[in-house]
C-alpha positions in Angstrom: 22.6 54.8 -57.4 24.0 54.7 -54.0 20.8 56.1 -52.6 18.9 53.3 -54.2 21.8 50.3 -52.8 21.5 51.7 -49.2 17.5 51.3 -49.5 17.6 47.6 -50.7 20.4 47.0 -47.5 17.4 48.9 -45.0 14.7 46.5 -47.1 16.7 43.8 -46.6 17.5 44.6 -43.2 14.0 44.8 -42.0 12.6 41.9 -43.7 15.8 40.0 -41.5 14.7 41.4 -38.3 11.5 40.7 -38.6 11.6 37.7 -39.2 13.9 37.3 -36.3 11.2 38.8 -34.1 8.6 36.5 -35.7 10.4 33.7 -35.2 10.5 34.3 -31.2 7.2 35.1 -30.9 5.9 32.0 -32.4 8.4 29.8 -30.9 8.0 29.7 -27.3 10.2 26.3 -26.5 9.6 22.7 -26.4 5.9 21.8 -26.0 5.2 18.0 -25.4 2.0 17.2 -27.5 1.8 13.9 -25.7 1.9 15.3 -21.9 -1.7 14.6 -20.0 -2.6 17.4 -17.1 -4.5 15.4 -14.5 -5.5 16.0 -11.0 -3.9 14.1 -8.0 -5.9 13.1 -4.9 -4.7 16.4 -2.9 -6.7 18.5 -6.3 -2.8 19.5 -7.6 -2.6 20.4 -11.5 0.3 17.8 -12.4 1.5 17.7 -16.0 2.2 13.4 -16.7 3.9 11.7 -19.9 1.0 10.3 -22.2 2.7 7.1 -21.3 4.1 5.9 -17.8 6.8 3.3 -18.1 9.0 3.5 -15.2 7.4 4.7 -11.8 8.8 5.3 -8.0 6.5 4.8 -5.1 7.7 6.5 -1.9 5.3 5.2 0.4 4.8 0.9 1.0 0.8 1.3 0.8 1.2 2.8 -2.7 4.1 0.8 -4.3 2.4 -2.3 -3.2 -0.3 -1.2 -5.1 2.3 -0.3 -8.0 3.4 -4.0 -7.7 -0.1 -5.3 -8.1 -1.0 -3.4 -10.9 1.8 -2.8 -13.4 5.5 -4.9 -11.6 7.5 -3.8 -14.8 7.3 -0.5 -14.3 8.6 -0.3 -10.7 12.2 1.0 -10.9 12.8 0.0 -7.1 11.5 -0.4 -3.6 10.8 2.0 -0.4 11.7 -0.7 1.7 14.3 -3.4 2.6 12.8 -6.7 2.2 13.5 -9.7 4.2 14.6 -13.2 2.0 10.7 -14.3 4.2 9.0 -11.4 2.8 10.9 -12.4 -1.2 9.7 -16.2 -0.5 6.3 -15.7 -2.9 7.9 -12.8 -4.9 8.9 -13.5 -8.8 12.8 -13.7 -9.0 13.2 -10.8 -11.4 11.9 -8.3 -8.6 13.7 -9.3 -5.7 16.5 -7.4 -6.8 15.4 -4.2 -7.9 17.3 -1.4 -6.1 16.1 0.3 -2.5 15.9 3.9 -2.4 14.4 4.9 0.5 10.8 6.1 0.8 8.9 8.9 3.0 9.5 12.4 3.4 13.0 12.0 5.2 14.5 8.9 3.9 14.3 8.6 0.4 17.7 9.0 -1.5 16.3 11.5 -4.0 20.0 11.5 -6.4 18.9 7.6 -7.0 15.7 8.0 -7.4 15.9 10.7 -9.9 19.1 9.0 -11.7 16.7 6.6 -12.0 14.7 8.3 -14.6 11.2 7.5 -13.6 8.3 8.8 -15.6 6.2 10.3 -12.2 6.8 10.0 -8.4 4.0 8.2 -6.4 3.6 10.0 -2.5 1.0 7.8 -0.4 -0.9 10.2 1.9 1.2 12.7 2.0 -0.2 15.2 4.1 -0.9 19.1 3.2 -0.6 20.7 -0.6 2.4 22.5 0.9 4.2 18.9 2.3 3.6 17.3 -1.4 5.0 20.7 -3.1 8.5 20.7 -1.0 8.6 16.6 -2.5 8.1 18.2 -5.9 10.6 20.7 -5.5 12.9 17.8 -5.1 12.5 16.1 -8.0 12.4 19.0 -10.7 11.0 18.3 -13.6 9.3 14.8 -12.3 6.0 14.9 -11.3 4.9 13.7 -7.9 1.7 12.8 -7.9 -0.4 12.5 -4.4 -2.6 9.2 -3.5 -4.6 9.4 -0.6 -6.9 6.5 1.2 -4.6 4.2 0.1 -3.1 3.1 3.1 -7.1 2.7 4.6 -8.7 -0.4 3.6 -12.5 0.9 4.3 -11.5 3.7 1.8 -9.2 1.5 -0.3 -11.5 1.7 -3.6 -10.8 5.5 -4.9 -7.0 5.0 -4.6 -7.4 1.6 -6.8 -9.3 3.5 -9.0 -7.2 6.7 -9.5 -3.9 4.4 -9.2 -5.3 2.1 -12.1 -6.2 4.7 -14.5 -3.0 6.8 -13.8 -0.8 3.7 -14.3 -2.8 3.0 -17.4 -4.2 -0.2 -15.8 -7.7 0.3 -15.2 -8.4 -3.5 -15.9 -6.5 -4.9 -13.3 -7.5 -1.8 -11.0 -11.2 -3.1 -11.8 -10.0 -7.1 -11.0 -8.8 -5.9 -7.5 -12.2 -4.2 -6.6 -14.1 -6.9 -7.8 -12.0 -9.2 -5.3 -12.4 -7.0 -2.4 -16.2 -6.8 -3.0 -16.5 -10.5 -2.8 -14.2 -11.1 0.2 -16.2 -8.0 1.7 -19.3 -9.6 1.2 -18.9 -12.4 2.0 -17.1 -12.0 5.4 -20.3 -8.8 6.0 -23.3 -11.4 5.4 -21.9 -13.6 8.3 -20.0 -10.8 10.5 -23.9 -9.0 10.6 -25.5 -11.7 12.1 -23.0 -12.1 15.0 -24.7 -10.4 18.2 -22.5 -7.8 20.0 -22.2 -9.9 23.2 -20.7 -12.7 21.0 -18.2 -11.0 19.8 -14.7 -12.0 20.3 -12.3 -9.7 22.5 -9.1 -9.2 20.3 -5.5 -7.6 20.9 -3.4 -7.1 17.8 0.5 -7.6 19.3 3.2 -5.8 17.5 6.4 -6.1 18.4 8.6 -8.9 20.4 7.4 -8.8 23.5 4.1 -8.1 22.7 3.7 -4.5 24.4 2.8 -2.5 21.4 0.1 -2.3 19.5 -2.4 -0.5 17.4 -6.0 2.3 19.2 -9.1 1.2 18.0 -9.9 3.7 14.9 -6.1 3.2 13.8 -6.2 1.8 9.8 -3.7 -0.6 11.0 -6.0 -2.7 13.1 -9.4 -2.2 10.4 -9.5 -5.6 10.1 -10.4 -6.5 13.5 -13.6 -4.7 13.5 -14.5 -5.3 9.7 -14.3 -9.1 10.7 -16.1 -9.2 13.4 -14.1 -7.8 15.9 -13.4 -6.2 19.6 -10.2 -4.3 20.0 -9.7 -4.7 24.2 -7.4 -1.8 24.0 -9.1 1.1 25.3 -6.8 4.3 24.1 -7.4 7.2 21.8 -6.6 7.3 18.3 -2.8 8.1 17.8 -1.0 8.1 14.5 1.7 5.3 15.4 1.6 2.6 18.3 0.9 2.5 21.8 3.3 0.7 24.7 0.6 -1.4 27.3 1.6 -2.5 30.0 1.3 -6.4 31.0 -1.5 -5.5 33.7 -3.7 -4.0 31.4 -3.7 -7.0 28.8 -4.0 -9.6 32.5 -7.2 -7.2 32.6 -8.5 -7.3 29.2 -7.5 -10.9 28.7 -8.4 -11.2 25.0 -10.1 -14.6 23.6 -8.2 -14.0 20.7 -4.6 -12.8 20.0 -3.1 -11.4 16.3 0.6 -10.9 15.8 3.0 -10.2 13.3 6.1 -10.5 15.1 7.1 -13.8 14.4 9.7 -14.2 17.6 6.8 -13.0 20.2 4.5 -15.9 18.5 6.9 -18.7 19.4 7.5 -17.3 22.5 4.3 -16.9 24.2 3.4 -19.8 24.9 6.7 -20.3 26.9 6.3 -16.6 28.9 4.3 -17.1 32.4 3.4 -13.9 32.6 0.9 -14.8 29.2 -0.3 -18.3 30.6 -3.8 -16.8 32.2 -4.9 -15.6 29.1 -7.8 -16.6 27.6 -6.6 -16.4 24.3 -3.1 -18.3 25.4 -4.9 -21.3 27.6 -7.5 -21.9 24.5 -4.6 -21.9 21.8 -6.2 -18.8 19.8 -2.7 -17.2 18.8 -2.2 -16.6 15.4 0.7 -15.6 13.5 -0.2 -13.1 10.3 1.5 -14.3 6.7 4.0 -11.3 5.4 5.0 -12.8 2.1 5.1 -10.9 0.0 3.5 -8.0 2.4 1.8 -8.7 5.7 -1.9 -9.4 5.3 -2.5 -7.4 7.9 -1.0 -4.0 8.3 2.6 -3.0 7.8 1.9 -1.1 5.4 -2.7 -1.0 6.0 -3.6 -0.9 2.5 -4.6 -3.1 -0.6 -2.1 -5.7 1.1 -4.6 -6.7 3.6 -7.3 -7.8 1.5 -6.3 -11.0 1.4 -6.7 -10.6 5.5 -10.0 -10.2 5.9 -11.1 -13.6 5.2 -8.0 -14.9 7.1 -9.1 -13.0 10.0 -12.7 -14.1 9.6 -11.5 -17.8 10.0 -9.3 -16.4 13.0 -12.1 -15.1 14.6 -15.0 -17.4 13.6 -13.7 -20.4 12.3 -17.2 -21.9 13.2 -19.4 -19.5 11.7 -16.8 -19.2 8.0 -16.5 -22.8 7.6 -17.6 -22.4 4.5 -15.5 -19.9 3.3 -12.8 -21.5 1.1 -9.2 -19.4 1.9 -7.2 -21.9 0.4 -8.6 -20.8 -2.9 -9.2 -17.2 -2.2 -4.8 -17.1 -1.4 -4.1 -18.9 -4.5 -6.2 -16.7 -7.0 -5.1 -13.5 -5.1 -1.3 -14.6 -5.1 -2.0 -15.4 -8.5 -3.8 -12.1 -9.9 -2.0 -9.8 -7.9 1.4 -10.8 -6.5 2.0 -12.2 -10.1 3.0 -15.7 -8.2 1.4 -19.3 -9.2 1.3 -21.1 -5.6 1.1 -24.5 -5.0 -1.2 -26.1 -2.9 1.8 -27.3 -0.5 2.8 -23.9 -0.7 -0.8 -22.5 0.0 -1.2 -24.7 2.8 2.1 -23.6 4.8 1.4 -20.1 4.4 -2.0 -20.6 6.2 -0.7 -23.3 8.6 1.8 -21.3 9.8 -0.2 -18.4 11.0 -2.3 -21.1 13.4 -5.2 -22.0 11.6 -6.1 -25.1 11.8 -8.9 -25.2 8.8 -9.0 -23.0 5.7 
């Protein structure tokens, strides 16, 4: 009888074990059945929620592309932002928080605390640069974006940024727009002969002694419209000092600047007064509200600044080329802001055109 007590225990015993040991071998821990696997710009195997709802951008060309497509899910900016540059920006994202952006600035506690759904890196060099960003965030995935601070190789980011975001349309609204205002600026900018071309220097900081090599993305828009950068340097990731006697030598028929104290100085400065651009009145102040049209960050921002530098350039020749309404319905589809035409009309008269 014992005999026969002890073999039930064993029985029992076994059966318990095993299905212990079952249990761990079909159990192998929480599995998300609503997780995507998709492939970043850099060919990286990321692992993304089925649904994105909050997102952190730590570069300016990509979050301005976050802003365009999908606002609501931005849980803060890169950047700083000037009251100027909030002017045109919807009230509810002025304030969102500033963490930091790039590879050495970002606050990576906040951003994490946070709790966005992926990380967006714009351009962010090697496999092995974007990894060390990952291993930062943990469990968040950081997913690479490249071309997207390059607005002659602007369309793949939109593309892969849109259907990541889950905002294909509005991905597809934003190429449509830079096809037209590509177009239509090409069809004139074609027939223009290379000895009519206008000489141009892009100015960048207050005393007008930086600026951009030909080839940089932050000066595309000088040759897409039509275009002659005078400074002769090779291609260099940042900007280049010049020295006064090299612009007397260039002398540019037209001058571009974003800095808004060198613009209402210039005219006052002797040393500028033989210019040709200076004597004839052809200085021109880019808009930066909400982001500079024309670099700062280069990317999807500047769109909007190749027919403003088209009229910069040619006002003749794009006469009819109506950027009064081109800025309204590109404020209005992409900075989610409803201008005015008084509104519209100090944002173009301020950067020196005199017709738009």
């Amino acid at each position: 009888m014992k005999n026969k007590k002890t073999l039930v225990v064993v029985i029992i015993s076994i059966i318990t074990v095993t299905g212990i040991v079952g249990t761990f071998l079909t159990y192998q821990g929480p599995k998300s059945s609503s997780g995507n696997q998709i492939t970043d710009m850099l060919g990286r195997k990321v692992e993304v929620p089925a649904e994105i709802n909050s997102v952190y951008s730590l570069s300016s060309s990509t979050t301005v592309q976050l802003y365009m497509f999908a606002p609501d899910k931005m849980v803060g900016w890169d950047t700083q932002r000037s009251d100027e540059e909030n002017m045109y920006l919807p009230d509810k994202y002025k304030n969102l928080p500033v963490y930091g952006g790039g590879k050495k600035d970002a606050n990576y506690e906040s951003i994490i605390s946070s709790n966005p759904d992926i990380i967006l890196i714009g351009h962010g060099g090697t496999i092995e640069d974007v990894n060390k960003i990952q291993q930062k965030f943990g469990q968040i995935p950081a997913i690479d974006v490249e071309g997207d601070n390059n607005l002659t190789s602007i369309v793949h980011s939109i593309n892969f940024l849109g259907d990541v975001l889950g905002e294909p349309e509005n991905a597809d609204k934003l190429i449509d727009f830079y096809n037209k205002v590509l177009n239509l600026v090409n069809s004139t900018v074609s027939t223009i002969p290379e000895n009519e071309k206008k000489k141009v220097y892009y100015a960048k900081d207050p005393n007008g002694l930086k600026t951009f090599a030909p080839g940089a993305q932050h000066v595309n828009l000088i040759n897409i419209c039509g275009g002659i950068n005078v400074v002769q340097a090779p291609i260099t990731k940042g900007g280049v000092g010049i020295s006064m006697e090299l612009i007397l030598q260039w002398n540019p028929d037209v001058i571009i600047t974003s800095d808004k104290q060198f613009y209402s100085n210039i005219h006052k400065n002797p040393q500028w007064q033989t210019i040709n651009a200076v004597k004839n009145k052809e200085v021109y102040l880019v808009p930066q509200s909400p982001f500079n049209w024309f670099e700062g960050p280069p990317g999807a921002n500047t769109i909007i600044g190749m027919p403003w530098t088209a009229k910069v350039l040619y006002p003749d020749k794009f006469k009819e080329l109506d950027l009064k309404n081109l800025t309204k319905e590109f404020y209005s589809s992409f900075y989610h802001y409803n201008l005015t035409d008084e509104q519209t009309t100090d944002i173009l008269s301020s950067s020196g055109l005199k017709e738009f």
